[in-house]
C-alpha positions, 0 to 999 in steps of 0.5 A: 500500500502507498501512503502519502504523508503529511509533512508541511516542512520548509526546503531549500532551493538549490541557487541556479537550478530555477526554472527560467521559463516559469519565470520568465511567464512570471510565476515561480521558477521550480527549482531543479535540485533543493535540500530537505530534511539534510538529503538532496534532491533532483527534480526528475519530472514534473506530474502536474502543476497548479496555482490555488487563489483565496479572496483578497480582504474585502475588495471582492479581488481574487489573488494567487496565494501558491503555486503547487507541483507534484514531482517525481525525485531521483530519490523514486519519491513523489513530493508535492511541494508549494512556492508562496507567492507573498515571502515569509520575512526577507528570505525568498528561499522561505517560501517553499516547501514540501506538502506531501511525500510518497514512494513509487514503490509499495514495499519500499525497501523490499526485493533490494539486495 
């Protein structure tokens, strides 16, 4: 059985690894390798991408609070992991973080030797 975990954790970027065409279209640029939880990680493919949005005060306005991928590593994990629009403090690096973590595998660790 493959059981997806809540982690809701902050992860470091990895400098240089952005992705440039989100950027360039404005959005948050996916960074290609970032640390988490001491290991390092490569973005080996993007599953699917999202924005989610929440009503602005009482001006009626909508605004894009995050945007949301879900990823598969080159440690065989599938992560969705979030980039927050508006920046916590004065580190941009602060805005991400990973939401869940699950394996591609259902016996993970078994069969390996």
């Amino acid at each position: 059985m493959i059981v997806e975990q809540f982690i809701s954790e902050p992860l470091s970027p990895e400098d240089g690894t952005f992705d440039a065409g989100g950027m360039a279209r404005g959005e948050a640029g996916l960074p290609g390798r970032f640390r988490w939880r001491e290991r390092t990680y490569r973005v080996v493919e993007v599953l699917t991408a999202w924005k989610t949005t929440s009503p602005e005060g009482g001006s009626g306005e909508v605004y894009l609070r995050r945007h949301w991928w879900e990823v598969l590593t080159d440690q065989e994990l599938i992560m969705k992991i979030y980039c927050e629009r508006q920046q916590r403090g004065r580190d941009a690096k602060g805005r991400w973080f990973v939401y869940t973590v699950r394996s591609t595998t259902a016996h993970q660790g078994e069969g390996r030797g």
